[in-house]
N, C-alpha and C positions, 0 to 999 in steps of 0.2 A: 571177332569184335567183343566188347565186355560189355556185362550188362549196366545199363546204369538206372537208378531208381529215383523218378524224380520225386522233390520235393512233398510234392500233393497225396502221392499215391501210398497205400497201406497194401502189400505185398504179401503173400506167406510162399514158399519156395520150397518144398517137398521133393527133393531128387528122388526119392525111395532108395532102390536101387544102383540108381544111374550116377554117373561123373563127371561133372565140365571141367575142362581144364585148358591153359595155353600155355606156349612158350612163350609169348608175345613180352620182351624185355620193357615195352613200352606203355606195358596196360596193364591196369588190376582186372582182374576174372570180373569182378563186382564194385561197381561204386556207390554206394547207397547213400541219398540224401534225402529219405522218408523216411519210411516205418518199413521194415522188412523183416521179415521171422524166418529163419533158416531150421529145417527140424530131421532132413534125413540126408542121406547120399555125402559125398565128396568132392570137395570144391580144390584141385588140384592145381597149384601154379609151379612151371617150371623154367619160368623165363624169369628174368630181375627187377620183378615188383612183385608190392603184395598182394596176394591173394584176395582181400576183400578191404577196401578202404571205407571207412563211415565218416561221415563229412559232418562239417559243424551242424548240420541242421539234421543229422539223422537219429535215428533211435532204432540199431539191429540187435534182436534175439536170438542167440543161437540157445537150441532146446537140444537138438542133435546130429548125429552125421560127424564127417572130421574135414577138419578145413587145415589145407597142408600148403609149404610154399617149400619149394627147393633149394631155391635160387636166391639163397642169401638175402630174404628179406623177408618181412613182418607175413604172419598168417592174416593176422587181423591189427590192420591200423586207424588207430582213433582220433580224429582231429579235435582241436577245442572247442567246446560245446556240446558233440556229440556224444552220446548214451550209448553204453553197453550193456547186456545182460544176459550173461552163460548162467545155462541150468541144467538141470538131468543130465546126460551123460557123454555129450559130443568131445571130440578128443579136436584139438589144435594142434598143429605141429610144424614147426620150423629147423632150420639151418642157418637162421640170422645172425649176423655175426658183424662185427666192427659197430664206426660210428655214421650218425648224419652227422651230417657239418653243418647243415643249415642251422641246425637247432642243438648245437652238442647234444645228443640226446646218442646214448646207444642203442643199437637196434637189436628186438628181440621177439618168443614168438606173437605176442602180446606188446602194442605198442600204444602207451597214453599218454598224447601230449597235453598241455598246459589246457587245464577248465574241460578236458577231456575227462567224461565218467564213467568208471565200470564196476559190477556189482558182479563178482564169479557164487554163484553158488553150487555149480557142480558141475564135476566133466575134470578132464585131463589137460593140462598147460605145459606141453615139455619143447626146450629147448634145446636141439640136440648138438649145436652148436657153439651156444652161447648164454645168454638169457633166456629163461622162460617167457617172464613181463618186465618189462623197460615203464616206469610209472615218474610223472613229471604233471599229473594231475590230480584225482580223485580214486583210489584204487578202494573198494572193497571185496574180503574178500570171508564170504559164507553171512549170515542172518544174524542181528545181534539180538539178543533175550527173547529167541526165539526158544526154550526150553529145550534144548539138544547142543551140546558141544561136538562136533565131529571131528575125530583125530584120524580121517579116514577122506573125506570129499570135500572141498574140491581138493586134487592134485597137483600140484604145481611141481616142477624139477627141470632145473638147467643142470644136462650134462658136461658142461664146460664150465664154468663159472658160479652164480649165481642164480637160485628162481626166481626171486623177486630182487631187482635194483630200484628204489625209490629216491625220487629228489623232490618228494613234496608231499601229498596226505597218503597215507596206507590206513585203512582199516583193517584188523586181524580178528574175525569172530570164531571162524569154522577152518578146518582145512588141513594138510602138510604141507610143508615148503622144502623141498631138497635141494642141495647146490654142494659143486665139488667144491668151489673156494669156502663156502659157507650159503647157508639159506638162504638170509635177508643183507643185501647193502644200504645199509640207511638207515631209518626210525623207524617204529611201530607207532600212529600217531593213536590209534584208540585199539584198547582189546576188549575181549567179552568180559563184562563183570564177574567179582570175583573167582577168576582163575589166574593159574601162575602160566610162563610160559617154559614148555620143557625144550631142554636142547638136547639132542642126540643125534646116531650115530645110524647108520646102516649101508649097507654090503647089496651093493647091485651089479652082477655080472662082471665080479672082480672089481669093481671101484669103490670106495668109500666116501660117503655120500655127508654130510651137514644137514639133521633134519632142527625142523622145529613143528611145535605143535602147541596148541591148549589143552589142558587139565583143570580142571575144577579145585 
């Protein structure tokens, strides 16, 4: 069965250790439609859905741990309205790959649909499929005029394609962005003040990668 998080209720979810996971093609592991805080352990989905759905009314933080999906679809999918917020150093990881049809939206590890919010400040977003983050909402990604530019966290990198595809707001403050086609498909809608953006190049396990980053 999957867990679901009603509305009302404020959650915090510490696996330590431990790992829940299903094959179940027919269920997310997690539906959250409250307040949930995710901080350790592994949230494994190996059947065809995603791993953790947050619904219009939810608000999940992941702090830590690695939330992985197998089976061709979203680690973590965001519906409209609901809040996201990765920080410290949880790793996400998918195989997503193709499209929804309901929503041409393509799928990725990282999925935010329309009035859907996410703010990444830290941790790993790789796509080993496809896209990393699929964004058709509110994407932020690291602290703006927070006194620190990071060319280092958060991580983002689709081994296939792109890291980030965007068909609506991107914020760019902090971060890298890797992609084999290229980093970013689509606009940067705000970056950190006063920096330029760099584009290069780098070499991972015989591939040649499309980064991008901020410089002052």
């Amino acid at each position: 069965e999957n867990i679901t998080i009603a509305a009302n209720k404020n959650i915090t979810l510490d696996l330590q250790n431990y790992t829940i996971s299903t094959a179940d093609s027919t269920k997310q592991i997690i539906v959250n439609n409250g307040t949930l805080r995710i901080s350790n352990g592994i949230i494994l989905q190996t059947g065809g859905q995603a791993a953790v759905n947050n619904s219009a009314t939810g608000k999940l933080y992941i702090t830590g741990g690695r939330i992985e999906s197998t089976g061709e679809r979203a680690a973590v999918y965001n519906f409209g309205g609901g809040t996201i917020e990765i920080s410290g150093n949880p790793q996400l990881v998918s195989n997503a790959s193709g499209l929804v049809t309901s929503n041409n939206m393509e799928r990725g590890t990282v999925q935010n649909l329309a009035n859907g919010k996410i703010i990444i400040k830290g941790g790993t977003i790789e796509g080993t499929n496809g896209l990393a983050i699929s964004n058709k909402g509110i994407l932020t990604l690291g602290e703006k005029q927070d006194g620190n530019i990071s060319n280092t966290s958060p991580i983002v990198i689709g081994k296939v394609n792109y890291g980030v595809k965007n068909d609506a707001t991107f914020n760019f403050y902090d971060g890298i962005i890797k992609g084999i086609s290229d980093a970013i498909s689509g606009s940067i809608s705000d970056q950190e003040p006063n920096t330029q953006i760099i584009n290069g190049t780098e070499q991972i396990d015989g591939q040649t990668y499309k980064t991008v980053h901020l410089e002052s």
